[in-house]
N, C-alpha and C positions, 0 to 999 in steps of 0.2 A: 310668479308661477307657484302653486301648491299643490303637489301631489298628481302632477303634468298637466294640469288645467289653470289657465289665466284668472289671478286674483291679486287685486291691488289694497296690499298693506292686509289683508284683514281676510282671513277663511277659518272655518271648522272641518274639524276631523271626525270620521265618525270613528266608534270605539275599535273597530279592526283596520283603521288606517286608512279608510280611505277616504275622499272626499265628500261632504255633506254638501251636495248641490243645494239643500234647501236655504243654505245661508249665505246670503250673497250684498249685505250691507257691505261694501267698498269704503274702502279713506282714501283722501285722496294724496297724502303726504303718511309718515311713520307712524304707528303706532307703538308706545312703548308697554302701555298698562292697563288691563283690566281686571276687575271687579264684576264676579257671578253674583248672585244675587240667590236666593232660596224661593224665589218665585219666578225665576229664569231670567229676568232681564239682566242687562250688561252694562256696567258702566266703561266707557273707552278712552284713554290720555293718550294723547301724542302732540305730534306736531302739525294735523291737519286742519283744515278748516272746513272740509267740507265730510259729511258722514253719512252714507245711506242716500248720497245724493240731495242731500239737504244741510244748509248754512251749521256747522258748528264749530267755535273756536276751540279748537285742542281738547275737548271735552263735550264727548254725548251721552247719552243712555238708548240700548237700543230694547223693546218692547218685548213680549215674549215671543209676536209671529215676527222678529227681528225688524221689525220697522224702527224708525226713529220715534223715541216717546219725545211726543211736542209739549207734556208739562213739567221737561225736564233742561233748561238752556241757562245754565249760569253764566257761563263765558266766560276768559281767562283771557290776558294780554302778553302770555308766554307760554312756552312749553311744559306738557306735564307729562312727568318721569314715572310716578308712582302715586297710586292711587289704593285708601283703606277703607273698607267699610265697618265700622263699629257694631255689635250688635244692636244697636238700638237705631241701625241702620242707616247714623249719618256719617258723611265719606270726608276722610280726610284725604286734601289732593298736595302733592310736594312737587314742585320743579322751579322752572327758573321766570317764574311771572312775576309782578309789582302789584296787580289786580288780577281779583279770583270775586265773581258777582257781583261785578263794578265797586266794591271796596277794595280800600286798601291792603294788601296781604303780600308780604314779601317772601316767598319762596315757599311756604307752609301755608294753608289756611282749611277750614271746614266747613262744609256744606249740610244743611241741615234739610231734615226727610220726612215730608208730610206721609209717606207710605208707610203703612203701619207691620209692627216686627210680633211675630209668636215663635216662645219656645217653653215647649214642657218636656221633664225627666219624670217619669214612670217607671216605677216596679211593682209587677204584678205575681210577685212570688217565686217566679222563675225568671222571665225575663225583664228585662232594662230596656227601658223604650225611648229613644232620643227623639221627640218631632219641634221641626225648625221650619218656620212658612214667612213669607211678605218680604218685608227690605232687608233681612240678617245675610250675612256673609254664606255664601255656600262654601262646604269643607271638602275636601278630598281624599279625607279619610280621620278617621273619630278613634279615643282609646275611654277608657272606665278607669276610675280607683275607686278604691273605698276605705272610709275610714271611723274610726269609734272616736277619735280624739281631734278632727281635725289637722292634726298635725302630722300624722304618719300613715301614707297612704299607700292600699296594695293595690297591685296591679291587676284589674279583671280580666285584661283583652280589649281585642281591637272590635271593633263593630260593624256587620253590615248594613251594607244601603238598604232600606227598605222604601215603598213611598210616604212622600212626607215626612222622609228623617232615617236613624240608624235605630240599630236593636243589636241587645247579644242575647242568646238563650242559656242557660243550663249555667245561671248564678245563684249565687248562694251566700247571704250576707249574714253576717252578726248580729245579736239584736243593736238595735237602734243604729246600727250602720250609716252613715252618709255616703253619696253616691256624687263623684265628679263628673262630667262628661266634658271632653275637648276635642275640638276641630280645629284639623289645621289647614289652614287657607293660602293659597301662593297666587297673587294678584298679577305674574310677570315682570319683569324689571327687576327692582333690586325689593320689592313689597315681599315679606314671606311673614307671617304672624298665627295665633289660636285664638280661639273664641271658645271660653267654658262655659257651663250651667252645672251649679251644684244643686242638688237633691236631695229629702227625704227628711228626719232620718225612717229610714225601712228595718221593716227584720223582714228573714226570709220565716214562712209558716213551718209549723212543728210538722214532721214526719208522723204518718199513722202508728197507729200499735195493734199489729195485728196478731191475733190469737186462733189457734185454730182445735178444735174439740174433737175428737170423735163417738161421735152415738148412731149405733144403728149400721146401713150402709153408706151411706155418706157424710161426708165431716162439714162438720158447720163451723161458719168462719166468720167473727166479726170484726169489726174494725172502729178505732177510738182516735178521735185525735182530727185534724186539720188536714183535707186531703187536698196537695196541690196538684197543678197541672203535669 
C-alpha cells in the first residue's frame, strides 16, 4: 500500500504527497535502488524478477511513459543493493551477484550506456545557467562556487530548477573567474554521491557610466560602458 492505494514494491509521489496514478510499473519482489536519469527514465535494483509486468533479473530501466525500455536487459544472478550513474551515464550496479551481463563480476561491476549524456555551464553576465539532458544523473538540488585560482572557492548559492537544468540570477564574478556547479543525487539504499561541471573562466561585464548634463529644460543623459541584463 502507498498513500492508501494498493502498490507492490514500487509507486511515485506527486510533489504534494499524493499518489501519481499515472505510475503504475509494479515489482514483483523488493526494490532497494534507483537511478533518475535527466531524460526521465529510471533505472531499478532489487530483488525482483519481474518489472512493469515483464521478465527482469533484479534490474530494469523503465521508459519515460514508465514502460519497460526493452533495449535495456543486462541481467544479474543476485541481488542489487545500490545502483550509480556516472555522468557519462554509465551505471555502476553493487550487491551480492557473481554475474552482472553474463560476465563475471563479484559484488561490484559496470554497465556501459549507448544513450548519449549533455551538459553545459553558461554565464551570460548575470546569470549562471546549469543544463543537463540524455543518460547523466538527475540532481535534487545544485549549489555554485567560484574561483580565480582553482583552489579557493566562494560560495554563490544554491540554484533553481529550471527546464532542462538549474539557473541562479543576480551573480557577479571576478574577471576571469571559474565557475563550479554540483548536484547531489541520492539513488535510495545506502547510494548518496555529486556530479560537478566546472566552467568558464567568465568575468561579469563592466557597469555603465552614466553622466547626466543639464542644458535647456531637460537634462541629457548618456551612458558609456557595457550594459548588462
Amino acid at each position: 500500500m502507498l498513500s492508501g492505494q494498493s502498490h507492490t514494491n514500487l509507486g511515485r509521489l506527486n510533489s504534494d504527497g499524493s499518489l501519481d496514478t499515472s505510475f503504475t510499473p509494479e515489482a514483483d519482489n523488493i526494490v532497494y535502488s534507483l537511478a533518475v536519469l535527466t531524460d526521465g527514465k529510471i533505472v531499478v535494483g532489487g530483488v525482483f524478477d519481474r518489472l512493469g509486468g515483464q521478465p527482469r533479473a533484479r534490474i530494469g530501466r523503465l521508459d519515460v511513459d514508465t514502460s519497460i525500455d526493452a533495449a535495456f536487459f543486462p541481467g544479474v544472478n543476485g541481488d542489487v543493493s545500490s545502483l550509480v550513474v556516472q555522468p557519462d551515464g554509465k551505471i555502476v550496479v553493487g550487491g551480492g551477484f557473481t554475474k552482472l551481463g553474463g560476465q563475471e563480476r563479484h559484488g561490484i561491476g559496470r554497465l556501459s550506456n549507448t544513450d548519449l549524456t549533455f551538459q553545459n555551464l553558461n554565464f551570460d553576465g548575470w546569470r549562471v545557467t546549469w543544463l543537463r539532458g540524455g543518460a547523466s544523473p538527475e540532481v535534487w538540488r545544485t549549489t555554485l562556487d567560484a574561483s580565480t585560482n582553482g583552489v579557493d572557492w566562494d560560495d554563490l548559492g544554491a540554484c533553481q530548477r529550471i527546464p532542462g537544468g538549474w539557473q541562479l540570477a543576480g551573480v557577479k564574478l571576478a574577471s576571469n573567474a571559474t565557475v563550479r556547479a554540483r548536484g547531489f543525487v541520492s539513488g535510495g539504499g545506502i547510494s548518496s554521491w555529486f556530479v560537478e561541471t566546472i566552467g568558464g573562466p567568465f568575468t561579469s561585464p563592466s557597469r555603465p557610466r552614466i553622466s547626466i548634463s543639464r542644458g535647456g529644460s531637460l537634462p541629457f543623459v548618456s551612458v558609456a560602458g557595457n550594459v548588462g541584463p
